[in-house]
Structure formats: C-alpha cells, structure tokens
C-alpha positions in Angstrom: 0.0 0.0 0.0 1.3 3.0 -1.3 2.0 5.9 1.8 0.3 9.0 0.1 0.2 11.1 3.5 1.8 14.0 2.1 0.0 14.1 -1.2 -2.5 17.0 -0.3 0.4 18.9 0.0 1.7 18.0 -3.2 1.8 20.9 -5.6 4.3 21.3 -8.2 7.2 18.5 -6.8 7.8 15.8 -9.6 9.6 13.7 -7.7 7.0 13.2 -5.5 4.8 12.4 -8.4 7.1 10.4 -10.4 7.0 8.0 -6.8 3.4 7.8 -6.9 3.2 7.0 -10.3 5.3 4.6 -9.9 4.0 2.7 -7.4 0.7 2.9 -9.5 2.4 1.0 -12.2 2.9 -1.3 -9.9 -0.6 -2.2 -8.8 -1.2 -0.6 -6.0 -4.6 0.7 -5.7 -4.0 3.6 -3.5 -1.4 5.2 -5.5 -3.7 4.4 -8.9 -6.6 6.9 -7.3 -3.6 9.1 -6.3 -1.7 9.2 -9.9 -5.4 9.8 -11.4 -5.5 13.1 -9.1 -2.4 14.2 -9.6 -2.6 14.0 -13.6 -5.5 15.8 -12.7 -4.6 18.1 -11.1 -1.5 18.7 -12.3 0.6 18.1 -9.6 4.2 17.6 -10.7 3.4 16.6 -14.0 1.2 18.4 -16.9 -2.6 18.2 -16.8 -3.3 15.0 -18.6 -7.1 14.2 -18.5 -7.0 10.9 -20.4 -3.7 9.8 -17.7 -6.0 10.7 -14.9 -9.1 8.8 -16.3 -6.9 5.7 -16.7 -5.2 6.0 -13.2 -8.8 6.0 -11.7 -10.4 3.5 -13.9 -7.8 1.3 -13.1 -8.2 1.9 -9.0 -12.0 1.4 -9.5 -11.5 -1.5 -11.5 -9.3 -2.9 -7.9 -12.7 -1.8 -5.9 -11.4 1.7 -4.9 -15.1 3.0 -4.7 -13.6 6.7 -4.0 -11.7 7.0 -7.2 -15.6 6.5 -9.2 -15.9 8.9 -11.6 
C-alpha cells in the first residue's frame, strides 16, 4: 500500500509524483486513485485528462469506490 500522507500537499514536486506513479504501475490501488488526481490536477506533472481517467479507472477496476468517476 502506497503511503500517500503528504500528497495533499503535493503541488508542483515531480519527484513526489514520479513516486506515486510509480507505485501505480505497480498495482497498488492507493497510488492508482492518487496518480489519477495528480494528472489531474496537475501536480508535478502536466494536466493530462486521459492519464487521470486511466489512473482511476484502473483503481475502480481494484474496488477503490472513492476513485468513481
């Protein structure tokens, strides 16, 4: 399980993103519903709408009910 504590003070740190995404690639739920809001958002990367779609379709598809669109 990915620890995302810090991620609602995640801004503009790619590093921090580039983790998260990461761990998303691995599986892990958590950080799948995280990548998706980051993408989203923006944060540490550039806005990518269809990234953030996939990050949370694929944390919904795991059971994540919070990452529903």
């Amino acid at each position: 399980m990915a620890d995302l504590r810090g991620l609602n003070l995640l801004r503009n740190d790619p590093v921090t993103a580039a983790r998260v995404i990461a761990q998303a690639e691995g599986g892990d739920m958590d950080a799948q519903y995280a990548a998706g809001l980051i993408y989203a958002e923006g944060r540490g990367v550039a806005l990518d709408l269809v990234q953030a779609y996939y990050w949370l379709t694929r944390a919904v598809e795991q059971g994540d009910s919070d990452a529903e669109i």
